[in-house]
C-alpha positions as CSV (number, residue, x, y, z in Angstrom):
1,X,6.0,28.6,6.7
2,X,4.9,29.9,10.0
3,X,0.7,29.1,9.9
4,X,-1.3,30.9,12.9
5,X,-4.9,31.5,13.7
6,X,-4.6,34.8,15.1
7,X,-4.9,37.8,12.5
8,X,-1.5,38.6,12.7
9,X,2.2,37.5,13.8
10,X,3.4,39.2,17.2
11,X,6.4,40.4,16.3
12,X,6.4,40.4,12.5
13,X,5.0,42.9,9.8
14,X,2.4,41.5,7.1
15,X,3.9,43.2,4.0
16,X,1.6,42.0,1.7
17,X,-1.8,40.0,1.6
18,X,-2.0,37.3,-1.2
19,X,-5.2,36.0,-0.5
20,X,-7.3,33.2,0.8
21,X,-5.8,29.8,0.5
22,X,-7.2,26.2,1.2
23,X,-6.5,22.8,1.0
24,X,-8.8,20.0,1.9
25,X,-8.9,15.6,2.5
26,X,-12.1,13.5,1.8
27,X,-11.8,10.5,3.9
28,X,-14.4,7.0,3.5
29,X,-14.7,5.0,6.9
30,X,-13.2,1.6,6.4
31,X,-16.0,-1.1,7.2
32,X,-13.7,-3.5,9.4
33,X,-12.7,-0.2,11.7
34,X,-16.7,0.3,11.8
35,X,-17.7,-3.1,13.0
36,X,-14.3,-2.2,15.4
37,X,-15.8,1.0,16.4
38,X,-19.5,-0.3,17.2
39,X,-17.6,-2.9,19.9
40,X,-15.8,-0.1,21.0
41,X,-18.9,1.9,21.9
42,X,-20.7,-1.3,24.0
43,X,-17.8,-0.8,26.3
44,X,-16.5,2.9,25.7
45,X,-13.0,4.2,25.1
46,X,-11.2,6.3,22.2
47,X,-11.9,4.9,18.7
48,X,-7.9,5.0,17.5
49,X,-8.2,4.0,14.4
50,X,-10.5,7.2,13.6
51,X,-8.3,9.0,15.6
52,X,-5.6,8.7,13.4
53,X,-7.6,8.6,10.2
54,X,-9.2,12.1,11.1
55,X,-5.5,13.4,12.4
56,X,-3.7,12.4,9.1
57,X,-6.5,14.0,7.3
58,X,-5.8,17.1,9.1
59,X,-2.5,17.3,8.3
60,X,-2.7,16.5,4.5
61,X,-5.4,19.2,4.3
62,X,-2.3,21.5,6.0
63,X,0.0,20.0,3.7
64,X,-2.2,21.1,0.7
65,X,-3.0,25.0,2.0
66,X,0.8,24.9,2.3
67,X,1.7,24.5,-0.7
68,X,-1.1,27.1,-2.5
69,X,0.5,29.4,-0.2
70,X,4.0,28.6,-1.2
71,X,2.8,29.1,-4.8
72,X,1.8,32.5,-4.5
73,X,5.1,33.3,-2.2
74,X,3.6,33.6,0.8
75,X,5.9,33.0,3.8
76,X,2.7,32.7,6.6
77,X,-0.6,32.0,6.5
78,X,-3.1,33.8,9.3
79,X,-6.2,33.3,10.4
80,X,-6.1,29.1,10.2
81,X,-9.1,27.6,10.3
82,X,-10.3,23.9,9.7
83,X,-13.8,23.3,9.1
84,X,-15.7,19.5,8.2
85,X,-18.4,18.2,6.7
86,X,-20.4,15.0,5.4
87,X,-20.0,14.2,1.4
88,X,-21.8,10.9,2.0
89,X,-22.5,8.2,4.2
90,X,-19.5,6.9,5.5
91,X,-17.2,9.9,4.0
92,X,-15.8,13.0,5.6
93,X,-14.2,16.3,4.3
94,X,-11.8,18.2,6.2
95,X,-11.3,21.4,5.3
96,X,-7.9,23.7,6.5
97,X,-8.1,27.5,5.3
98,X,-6.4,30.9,6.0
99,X,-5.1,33.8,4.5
100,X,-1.7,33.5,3.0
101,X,0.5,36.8,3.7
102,X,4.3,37.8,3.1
103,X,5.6,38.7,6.6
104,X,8.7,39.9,8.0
């Protein structure tokens, strides 16, 4: 599955449009990584373990547009986006769309 977030594939032909597609992760903040997190902002640096946390979110919102793609035959999805928002306190959404196309 080739995924881009250009309108179209250099190089390939879009034979047919199937449609938006999406897949999406809901993630809750862990309260020992927060109390972690607020020592980590006294004295500055990356906060890993949200790093990680938001990154395999990412990819299991990928993994899920995949496969909705993959279900309606689709060979690439264009267009990629990923969006995020707040569900409540302490709990994010990350959202991966596109528009799931037959190419070749």
């Amino acid at each position: 599955m080739m995924l881009v977030t250009t309108d179209k594939i250099e190089g390939k032909r879009t034979v047919k449009t199937l449609g938006l597609v999406r897949g999406n992760s809901i993630r809750a903040r862990h309260m020992g990584h927060d109390i972690k997190a607020s020592l980590t902002n006294l004295v500055g640096g990356e906060i890993t373990d949200y790093t990680k946390m938001l990154a395999e979110s990412r990819e299991q919102a990928l993994d899920r547009m995949v496969e909705e793609a993959e279900s309606l035959g689709a060979n690439a999805i264009v267009n990629v986006r990923f969006g995020t928002s707040m569900v409540m306190t302490h709990a994010a959404e990350i959202l991966a769309y596109g528009t799931a196309v037959v190419v070749e």
